[in-house]
C-alpha positions as CSV (number, residue, x, y, z in Angstrom):
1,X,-15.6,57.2,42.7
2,X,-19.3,57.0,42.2
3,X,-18.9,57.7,38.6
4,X,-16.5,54.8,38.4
5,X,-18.8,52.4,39.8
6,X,-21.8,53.5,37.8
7,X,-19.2,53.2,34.5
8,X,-18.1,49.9,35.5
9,X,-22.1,48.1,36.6
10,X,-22.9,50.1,33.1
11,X,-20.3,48.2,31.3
12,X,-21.2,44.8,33.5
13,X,-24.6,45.3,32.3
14,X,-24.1,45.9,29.0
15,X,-22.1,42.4,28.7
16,X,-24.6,40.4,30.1
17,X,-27.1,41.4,28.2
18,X,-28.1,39.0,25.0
19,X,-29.7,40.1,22.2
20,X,-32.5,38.7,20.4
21,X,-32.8,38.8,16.7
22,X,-35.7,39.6,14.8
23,X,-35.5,40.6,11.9
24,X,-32.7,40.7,9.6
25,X,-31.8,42.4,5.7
26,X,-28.6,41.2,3.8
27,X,-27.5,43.8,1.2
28,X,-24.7,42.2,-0.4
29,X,-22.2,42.5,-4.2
30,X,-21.7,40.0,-6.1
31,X,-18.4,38.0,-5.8
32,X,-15.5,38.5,-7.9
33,X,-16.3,38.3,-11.7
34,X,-14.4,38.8,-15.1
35,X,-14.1,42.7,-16.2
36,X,-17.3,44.0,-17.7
37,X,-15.7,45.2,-21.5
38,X,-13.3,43.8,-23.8
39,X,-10.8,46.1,-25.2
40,X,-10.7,43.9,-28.3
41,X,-13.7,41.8,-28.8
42,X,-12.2,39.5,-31.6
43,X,-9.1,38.2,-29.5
44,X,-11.6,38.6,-26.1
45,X,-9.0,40.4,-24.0
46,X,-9.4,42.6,-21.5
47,X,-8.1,46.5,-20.8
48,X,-5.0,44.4,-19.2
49,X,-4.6,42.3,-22.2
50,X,-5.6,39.1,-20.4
51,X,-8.4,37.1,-21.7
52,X,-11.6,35.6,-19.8
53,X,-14.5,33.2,-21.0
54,X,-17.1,36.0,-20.7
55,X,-17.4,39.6,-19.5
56,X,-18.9,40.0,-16.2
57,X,-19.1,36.6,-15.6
58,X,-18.8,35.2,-12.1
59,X,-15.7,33.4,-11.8
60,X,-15.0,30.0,-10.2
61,X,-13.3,32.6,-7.1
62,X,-16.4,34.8,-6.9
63,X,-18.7,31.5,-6.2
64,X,-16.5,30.4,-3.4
65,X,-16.4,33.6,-2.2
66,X,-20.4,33.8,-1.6
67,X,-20.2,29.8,-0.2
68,X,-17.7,31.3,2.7
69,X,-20.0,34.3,3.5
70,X,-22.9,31.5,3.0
71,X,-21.3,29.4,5.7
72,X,-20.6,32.4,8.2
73,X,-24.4,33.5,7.8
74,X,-25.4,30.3,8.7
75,X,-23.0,30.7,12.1
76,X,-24.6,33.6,12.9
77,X,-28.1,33.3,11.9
78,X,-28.7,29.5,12.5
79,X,-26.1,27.8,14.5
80,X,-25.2,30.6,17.2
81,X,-28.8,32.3,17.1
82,X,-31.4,29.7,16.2
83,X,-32.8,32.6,14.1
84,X,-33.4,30.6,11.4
85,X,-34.4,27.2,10.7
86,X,-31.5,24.5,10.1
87,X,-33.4,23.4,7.4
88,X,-35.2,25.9,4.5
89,X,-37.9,27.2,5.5
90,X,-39.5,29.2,2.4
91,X,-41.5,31.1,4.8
92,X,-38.9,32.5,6.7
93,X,-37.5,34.2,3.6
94,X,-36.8,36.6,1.1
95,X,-34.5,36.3,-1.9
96,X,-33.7,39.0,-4.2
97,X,-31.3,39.6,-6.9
98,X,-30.7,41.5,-10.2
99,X,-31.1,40.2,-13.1
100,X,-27.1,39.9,-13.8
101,X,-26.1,36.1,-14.0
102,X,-23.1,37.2,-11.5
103,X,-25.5,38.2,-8.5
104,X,-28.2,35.5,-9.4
105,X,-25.1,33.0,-9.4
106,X,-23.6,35.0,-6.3
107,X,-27.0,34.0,-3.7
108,X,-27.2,30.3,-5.4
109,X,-23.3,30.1,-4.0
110,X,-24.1,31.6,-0.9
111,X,-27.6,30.1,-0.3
112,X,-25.9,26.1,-0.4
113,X,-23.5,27.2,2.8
114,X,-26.0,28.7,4.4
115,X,-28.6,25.7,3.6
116,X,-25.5,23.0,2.5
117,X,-25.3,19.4,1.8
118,X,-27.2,17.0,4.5
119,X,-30.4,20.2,5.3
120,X,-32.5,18.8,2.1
121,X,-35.5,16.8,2.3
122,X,-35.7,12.9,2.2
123,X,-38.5,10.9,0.9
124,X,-40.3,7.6,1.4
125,X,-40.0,4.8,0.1
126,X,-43.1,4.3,-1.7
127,X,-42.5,8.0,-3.1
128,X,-39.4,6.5,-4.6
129,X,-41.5,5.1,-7.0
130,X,-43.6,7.5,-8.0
131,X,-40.3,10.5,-8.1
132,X,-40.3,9.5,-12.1
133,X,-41.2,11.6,-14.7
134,X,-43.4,11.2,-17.7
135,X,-40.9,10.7,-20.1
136,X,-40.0,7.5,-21.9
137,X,-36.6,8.0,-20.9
138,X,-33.9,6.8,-23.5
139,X,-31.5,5.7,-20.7
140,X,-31.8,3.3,-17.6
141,X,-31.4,5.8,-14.7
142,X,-32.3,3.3,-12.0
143,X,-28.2,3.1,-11.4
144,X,-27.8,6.8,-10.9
145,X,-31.0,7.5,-9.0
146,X,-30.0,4.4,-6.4
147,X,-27.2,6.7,-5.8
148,X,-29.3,9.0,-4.3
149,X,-30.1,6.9,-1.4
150,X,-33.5,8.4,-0.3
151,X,-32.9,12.4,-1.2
152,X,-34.8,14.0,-3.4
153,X,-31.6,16.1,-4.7
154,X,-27.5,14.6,-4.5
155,X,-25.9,15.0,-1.1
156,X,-29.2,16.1,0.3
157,X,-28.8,19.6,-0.8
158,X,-31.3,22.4,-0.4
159,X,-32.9,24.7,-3.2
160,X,-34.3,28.1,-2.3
161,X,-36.5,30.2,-4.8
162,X,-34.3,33.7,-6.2
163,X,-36.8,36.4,-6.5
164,X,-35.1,38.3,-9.7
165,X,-35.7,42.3,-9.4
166,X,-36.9,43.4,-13.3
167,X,-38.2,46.7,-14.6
168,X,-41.9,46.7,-13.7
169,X,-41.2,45.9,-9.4
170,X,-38.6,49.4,-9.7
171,X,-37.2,48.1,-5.9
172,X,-33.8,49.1,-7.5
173,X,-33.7,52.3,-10.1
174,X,-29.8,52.4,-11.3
175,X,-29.3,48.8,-12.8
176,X,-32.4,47.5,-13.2
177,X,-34.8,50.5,-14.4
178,X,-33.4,50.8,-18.1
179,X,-35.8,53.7,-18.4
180,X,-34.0,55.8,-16.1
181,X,-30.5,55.0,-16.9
182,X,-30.5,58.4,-18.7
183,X,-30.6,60.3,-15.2
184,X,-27.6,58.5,-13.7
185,X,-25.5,59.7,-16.8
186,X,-26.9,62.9,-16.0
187,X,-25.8,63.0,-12.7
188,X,-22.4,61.8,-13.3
189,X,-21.6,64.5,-15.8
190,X,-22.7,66.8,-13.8
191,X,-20.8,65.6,-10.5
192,X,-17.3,65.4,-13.0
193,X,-17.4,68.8,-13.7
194,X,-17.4,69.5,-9.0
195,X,-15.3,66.5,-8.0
196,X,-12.0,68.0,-7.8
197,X,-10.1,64.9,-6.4
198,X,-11.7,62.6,-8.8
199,X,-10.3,65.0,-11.8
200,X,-7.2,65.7,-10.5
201,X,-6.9,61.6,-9.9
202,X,-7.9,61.1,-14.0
203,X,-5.6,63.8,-14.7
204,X,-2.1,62.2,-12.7
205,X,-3.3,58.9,-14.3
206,X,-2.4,60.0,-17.4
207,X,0.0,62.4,-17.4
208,X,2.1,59.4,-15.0
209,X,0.8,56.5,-17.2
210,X,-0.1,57.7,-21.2
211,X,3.1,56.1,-22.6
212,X,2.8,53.5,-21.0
213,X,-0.6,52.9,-22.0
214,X,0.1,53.3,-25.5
215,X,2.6,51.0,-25.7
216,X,0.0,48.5,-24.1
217,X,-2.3,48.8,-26.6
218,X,-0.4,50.1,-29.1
219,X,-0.3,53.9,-31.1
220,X,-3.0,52.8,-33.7
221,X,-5.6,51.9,-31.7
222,X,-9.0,54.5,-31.7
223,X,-9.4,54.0,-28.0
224,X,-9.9,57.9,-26.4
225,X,-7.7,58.7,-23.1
226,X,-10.7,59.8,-20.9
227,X,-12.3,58.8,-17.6
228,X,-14.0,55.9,-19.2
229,X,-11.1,54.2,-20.5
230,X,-9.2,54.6,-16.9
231,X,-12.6,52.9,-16.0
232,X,-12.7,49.9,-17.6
233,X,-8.8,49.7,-17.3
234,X,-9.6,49.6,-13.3
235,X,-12.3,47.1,-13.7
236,X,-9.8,44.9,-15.4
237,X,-6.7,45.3,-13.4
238,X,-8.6,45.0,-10.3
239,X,-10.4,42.0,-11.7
240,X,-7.6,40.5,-13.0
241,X,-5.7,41.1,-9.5
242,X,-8.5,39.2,-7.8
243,X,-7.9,36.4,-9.9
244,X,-4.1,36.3,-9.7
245,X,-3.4,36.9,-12.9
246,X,0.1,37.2,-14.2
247,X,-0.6,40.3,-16.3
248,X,2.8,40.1,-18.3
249,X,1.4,42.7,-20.6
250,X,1.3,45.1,-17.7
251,X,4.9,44.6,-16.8
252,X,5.8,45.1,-20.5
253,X,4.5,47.9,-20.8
254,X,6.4,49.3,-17.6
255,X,3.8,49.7,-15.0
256,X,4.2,48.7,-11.1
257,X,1.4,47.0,-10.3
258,X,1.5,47.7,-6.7
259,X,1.0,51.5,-7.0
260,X,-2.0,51.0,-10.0
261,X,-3.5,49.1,-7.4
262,X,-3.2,51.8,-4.8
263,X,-4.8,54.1,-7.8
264,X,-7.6,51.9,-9.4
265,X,-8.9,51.5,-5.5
266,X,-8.7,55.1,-4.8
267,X,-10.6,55.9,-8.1
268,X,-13.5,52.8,-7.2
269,X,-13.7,55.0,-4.1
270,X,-14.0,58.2,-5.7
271,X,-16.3,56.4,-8.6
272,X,-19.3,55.8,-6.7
273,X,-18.6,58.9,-4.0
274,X,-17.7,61.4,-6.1
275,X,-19.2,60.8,-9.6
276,X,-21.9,58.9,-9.7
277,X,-23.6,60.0,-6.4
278,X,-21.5,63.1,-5.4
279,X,-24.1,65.5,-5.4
280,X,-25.5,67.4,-2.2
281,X,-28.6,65.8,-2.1
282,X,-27.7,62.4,-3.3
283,X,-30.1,62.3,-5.7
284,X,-28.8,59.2,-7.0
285,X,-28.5,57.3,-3.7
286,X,-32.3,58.1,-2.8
287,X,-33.7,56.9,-5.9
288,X,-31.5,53.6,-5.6
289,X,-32.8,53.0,-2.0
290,X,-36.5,54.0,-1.6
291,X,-38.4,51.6,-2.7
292,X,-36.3,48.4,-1.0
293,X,-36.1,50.7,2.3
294,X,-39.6,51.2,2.4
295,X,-39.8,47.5,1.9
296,X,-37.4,46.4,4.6
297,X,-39.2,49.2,7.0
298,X,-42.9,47.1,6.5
299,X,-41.4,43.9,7.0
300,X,-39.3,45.3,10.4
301,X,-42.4,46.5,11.6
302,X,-44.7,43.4,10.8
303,X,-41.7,41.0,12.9
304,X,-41.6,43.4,15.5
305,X,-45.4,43.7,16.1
306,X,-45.3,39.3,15.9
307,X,-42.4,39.7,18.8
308,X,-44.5,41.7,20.5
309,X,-48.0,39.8,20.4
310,X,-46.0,36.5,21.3
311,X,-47.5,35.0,17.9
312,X,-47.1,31.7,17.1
313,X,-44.7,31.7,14.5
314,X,-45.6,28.2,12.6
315,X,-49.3,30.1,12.1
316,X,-48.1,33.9,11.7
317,X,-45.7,32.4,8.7
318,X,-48.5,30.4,6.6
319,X,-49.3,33.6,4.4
320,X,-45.8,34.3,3.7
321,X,-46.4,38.2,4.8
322,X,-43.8,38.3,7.6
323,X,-40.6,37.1,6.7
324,X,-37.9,36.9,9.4
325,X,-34.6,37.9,6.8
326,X,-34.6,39.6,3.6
327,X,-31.5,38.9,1.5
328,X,-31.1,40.9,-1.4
329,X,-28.0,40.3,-4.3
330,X,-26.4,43.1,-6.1
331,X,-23.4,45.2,-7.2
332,X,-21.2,47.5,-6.2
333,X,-23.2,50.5,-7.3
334,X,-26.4,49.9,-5.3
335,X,-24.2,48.2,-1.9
336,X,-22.4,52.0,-2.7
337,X,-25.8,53.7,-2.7
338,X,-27.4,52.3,0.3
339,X,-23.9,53.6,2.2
340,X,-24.0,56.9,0.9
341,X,-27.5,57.4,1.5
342,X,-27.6,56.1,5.7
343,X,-24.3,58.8,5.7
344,X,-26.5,61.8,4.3
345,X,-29.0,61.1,6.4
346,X,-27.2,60.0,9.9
347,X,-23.5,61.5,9.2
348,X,-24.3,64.9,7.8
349,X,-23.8,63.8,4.6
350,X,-19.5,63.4,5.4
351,X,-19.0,60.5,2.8
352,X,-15.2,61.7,2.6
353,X,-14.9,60.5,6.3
354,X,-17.5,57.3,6.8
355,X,-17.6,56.2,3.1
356,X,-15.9,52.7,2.3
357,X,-15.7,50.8,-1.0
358,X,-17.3,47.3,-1.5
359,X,-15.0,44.9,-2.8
360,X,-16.3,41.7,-4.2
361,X,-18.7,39.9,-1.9
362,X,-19.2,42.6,0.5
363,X,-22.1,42.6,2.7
364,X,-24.3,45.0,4.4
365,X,-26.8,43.6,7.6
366,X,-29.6,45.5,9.1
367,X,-30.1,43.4,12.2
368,X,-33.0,44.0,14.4
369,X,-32.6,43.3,18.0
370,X,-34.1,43.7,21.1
371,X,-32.8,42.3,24.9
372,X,-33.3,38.6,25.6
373,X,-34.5,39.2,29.3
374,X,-38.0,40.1,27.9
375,X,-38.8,37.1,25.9
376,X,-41.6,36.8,28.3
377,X,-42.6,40.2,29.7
378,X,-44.3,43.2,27.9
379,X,-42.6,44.7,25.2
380,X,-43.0,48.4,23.5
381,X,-41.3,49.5,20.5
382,X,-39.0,51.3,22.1
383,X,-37.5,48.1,23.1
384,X,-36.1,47.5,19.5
385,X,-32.8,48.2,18.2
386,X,-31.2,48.4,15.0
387,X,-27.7,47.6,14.0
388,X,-26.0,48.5,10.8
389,X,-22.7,46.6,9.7
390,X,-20.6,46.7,7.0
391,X,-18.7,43.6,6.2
392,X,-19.2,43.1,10.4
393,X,-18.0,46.5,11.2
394,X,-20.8,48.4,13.4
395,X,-21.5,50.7,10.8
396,X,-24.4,52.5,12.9
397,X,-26.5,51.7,16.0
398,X,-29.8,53.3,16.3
399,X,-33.1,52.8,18.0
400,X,-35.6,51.1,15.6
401,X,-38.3,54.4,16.1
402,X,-35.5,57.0,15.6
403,X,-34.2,55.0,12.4
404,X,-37.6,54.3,11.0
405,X,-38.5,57.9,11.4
406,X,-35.4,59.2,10.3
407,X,-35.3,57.4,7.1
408,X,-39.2,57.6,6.0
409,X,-38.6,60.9,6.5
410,X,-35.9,61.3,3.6
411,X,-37.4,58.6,1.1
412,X,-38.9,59.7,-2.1
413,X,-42.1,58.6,-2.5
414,X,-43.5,57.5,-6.3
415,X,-44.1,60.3,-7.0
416,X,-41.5,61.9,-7.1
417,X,-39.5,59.3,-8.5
418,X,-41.7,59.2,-11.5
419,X,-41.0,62.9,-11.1
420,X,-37.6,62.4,-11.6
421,X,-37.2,59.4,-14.0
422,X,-40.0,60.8,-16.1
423,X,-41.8,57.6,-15.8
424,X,-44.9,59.5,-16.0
425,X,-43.5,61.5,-19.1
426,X,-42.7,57.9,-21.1
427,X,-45.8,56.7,-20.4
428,X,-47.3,59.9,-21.8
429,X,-45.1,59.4,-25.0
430,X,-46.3,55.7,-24.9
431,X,-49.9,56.3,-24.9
432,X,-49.4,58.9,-27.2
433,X,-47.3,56.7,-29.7
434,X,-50.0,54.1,-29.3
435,X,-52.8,56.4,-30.2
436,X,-51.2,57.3,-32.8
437,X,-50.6,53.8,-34.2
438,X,-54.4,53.6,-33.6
439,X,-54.8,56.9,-35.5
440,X,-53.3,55.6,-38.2
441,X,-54.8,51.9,-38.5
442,X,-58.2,53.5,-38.2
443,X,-57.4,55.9,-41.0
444,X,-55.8,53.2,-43.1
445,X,-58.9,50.7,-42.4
446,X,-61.2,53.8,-43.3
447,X,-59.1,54.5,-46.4
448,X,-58.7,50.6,-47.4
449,X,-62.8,50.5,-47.3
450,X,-63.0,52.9,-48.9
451,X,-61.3,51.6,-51.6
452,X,-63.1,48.1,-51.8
453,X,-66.4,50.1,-51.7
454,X,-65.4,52.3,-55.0
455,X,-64.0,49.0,-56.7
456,X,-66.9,46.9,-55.8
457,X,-68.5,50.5,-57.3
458,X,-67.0,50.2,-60.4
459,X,-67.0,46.4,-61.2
460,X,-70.9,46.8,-60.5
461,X,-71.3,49.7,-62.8
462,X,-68.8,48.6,-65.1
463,X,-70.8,44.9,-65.6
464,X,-74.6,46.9,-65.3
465,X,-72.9,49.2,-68.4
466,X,-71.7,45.8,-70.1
467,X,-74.7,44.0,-69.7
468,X,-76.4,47.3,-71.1
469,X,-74.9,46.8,-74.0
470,X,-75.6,43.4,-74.3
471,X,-78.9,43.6,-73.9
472,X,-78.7,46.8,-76.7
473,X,-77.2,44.4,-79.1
474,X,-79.5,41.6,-78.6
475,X,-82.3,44.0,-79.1
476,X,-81.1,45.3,-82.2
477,X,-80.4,41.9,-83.8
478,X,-84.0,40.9,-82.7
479,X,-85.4,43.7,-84.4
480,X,-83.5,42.9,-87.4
481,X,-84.6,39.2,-87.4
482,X,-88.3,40.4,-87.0
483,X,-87.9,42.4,-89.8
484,X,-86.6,39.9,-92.0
């Protein structure tokens, strides 16, 4: 009976108590975009035959997709929570993306429902005036900017700066580190040859579906029947399934599109769990997350030693050192990664039981939380919690010391990812190359001075010798004239 009563004020507890939010990451794909390849470039169709404006473009479906999740993070994170500010506050955030137009387009969708039409900024009247630029314009635009009432962009809408991830910051290695694109091919070779589901999938693919696939495309055509093509003929179908595509050419060519959809999904799954990071030590997942984990981990700390100290937050935010969310736009692949690694780590590594897929527009929050009832008492770090979700699913739920420790301790540090991308190695071969272009200007300045300096040589000698004989000639006709 006791044990019932305890249970029960456990679970009374536990509903009355509120959480606090403090800090927040958004790890989130893209929404849903045209295929990546074209199986014929000239007539711009896909691997289902069905043509698109531009591969890997975001689609009209893929921005409305990232206004909805827009509009539900502003629910949670403004409206419900007065986490954030109803209005844009660029020192309360963090905006990453790729450099892909489809996740850059992806947080630009997304960022207008979570800051929409009416949260802009208005300005006075005599600013009015003076919102002109220095152009002698070749239209009248009074008309059009009278429309605009007194907001300095249409409907009042909000801008927010996009932080776009390149080369040289390395927060993400698989897309956007060229230079070590090498080592993710690596890895996926090598994980083909141990994933037995992944092969035997490929292999009842086309043993089910090779006539049918050459009469889509034809028995002429030089395309090879390997993992790649089933690939791109995933992308495409499950692209072109998003879309609602009609896909006649499929039918044609006798497949049920039901049961390829069952099989393109299984193999997205087995894609990123199996091939690309299916190693033991998810080489590939720790590279992809490192450096944005160790970023997410200073921020955490920095708002939760502000929460603690009762700082004011209008002062603590001036520098722009502690911001309250994070939001960070990408793809499949790195939403993949950041799974798989948090499963190695906290699952024993059991991706075939905790491992799900991102579909288009997926999210992933890291929300740290702590209860409301010390707002103003004393507060350790022990008070902090953090909760994982995936697409709102409580993917994990973990104290913030036991996380933080947990993780740090299975990051790589630069090091050894220059270790493993041979950054280090390139830049050797760099410096190298370039000292050798020195090398060589140097010896072709020496050589090139060289030669003015036995030219200018020879024209001097060569007039001194002329002028010689000159003065011979000159000579001897004097002497003859003196004779005379």
């Amino acid at each position: 009976m006791s044990l019932i009563l305890l249970y029960l004020f456990s679970l009374l507890t536990t509903m009355l108590c509120e959480d606090r939010l403090i800090f927040v990451l958004t790890h989130f794909r893209h929404g849903a975009r045209a295929p990546q390849k074209y199986f014929d470039d000239t007539l711009k169709v896909d691997y289902a035959l069905e043509k698109w404006d531009s591969p890997g473009e975001l689609t009209a479906m893929g921005k409305r997709m990232h206004y909805a999740l827009g509009l539900r993070n502003r629910e949670r994170y403004i409206t419900n929570t007065s986490f954030l500010s109803p209005k844009f506050d660029p020192h309360e955030m963090l905006i990453y993306s790729t450099r892909f137009n489809r996740t850059l387009l992806s947080v630009a969708a997304q960022l207008q429902g979570l800051y929409p039409f009416g949260t802009g900024e208005e300005l006075e009247s005599d600013q009015i005036e003076k919102s002109k630029p220095p152009l002698n314009l070749s239209y009248d635009v009074e008309s059009d900017l009278a429309d605009l009432n007194n907001y300095s962009l249409p409907g009042k809408m909000s801008l927010a700066p996009i932080r776009m991830i390149n080369d040289l910051e390395r927060k993400m290695i698989i897309y956007d580190i060229s230079s070590c694109l090498w080592k993710r091919d690596e890895m996926r070779e090598k994980n083909l040859k141990d994933s037995e589901p992944l092969k035997k999938l490929v292999q009842d693919f086309f043993a089910n579906y090779t006539d049918n696939l050459k009469k889509l495309y034809g028995t002429d055509h030089d395309k090879k029947f390997d993992i790649h093509l089933f690939d791109n003929f995933c992308d495409a179908f499950i692209a072109g399934r998003t879309e609602l595509k009609e896909m006649k050419n499929l039918t044609e060519a006798g497949f049920n599109k039901d049961k390829i959809l069952y099989t393109c999904l299984e193999f997205m799954k087995l894609n990123f769990r199996d091939w690309i990071s299916g190693d033991e030590e998810r080489v590939l997942p720790t590279l992809e997350s490192s450096k944005m984990m160790r970023e997410m981990i200073h921020y955490m700390r920095e708002r939760i030693n502000a929460d603690m100290k009762n700082e004011n937050i209008s002062l603590e935010l001036q520098d722009y050192s502690r911001p309250k969310m994070i939001m960070v736009s990408a793809h499949d692949s790195t939403t993949s990664m950041w799974e798989m690694f948090l499963i190695k780590i906290f699952f024993n590594n059991d991706a075939n039981k905790y491992y799900e897929f991102p579909t288009f527009a997926t999210q992933l929050s890291f929300e740290v939380v702590r209860d409301k009832s010390l707002d103003n008492k004393t507060k350790t770090e022990d008070d902090y919690t953090i909760n994982f979700y995936f697409n709102d699913r409580l993917f994990l739920n973990k104290s913030v010391n036991e996380f933080i420790k947990t993780v740090e301790d299975n990051l790589y540090s630069d090091e050894k990812i220059n270790e493993i991308c041979k950054f280090d190695a390139k830049k050797d071969e760099q410096e190298e190359e370039k000292g050798l272009y020195f090398s060589l200007m140097i010896v072709f300045a020496a050589t090139t001075g060289l030669f003015l300096i036995l030219t200018i040589f020879f024209i001097i000698k060569a007039t001194r010798s002329k002028n010689s004989e000159i003065i011979n000639k000159e000579g001897k006709l004097l002497n003859s004239y003196e004779g005379n």
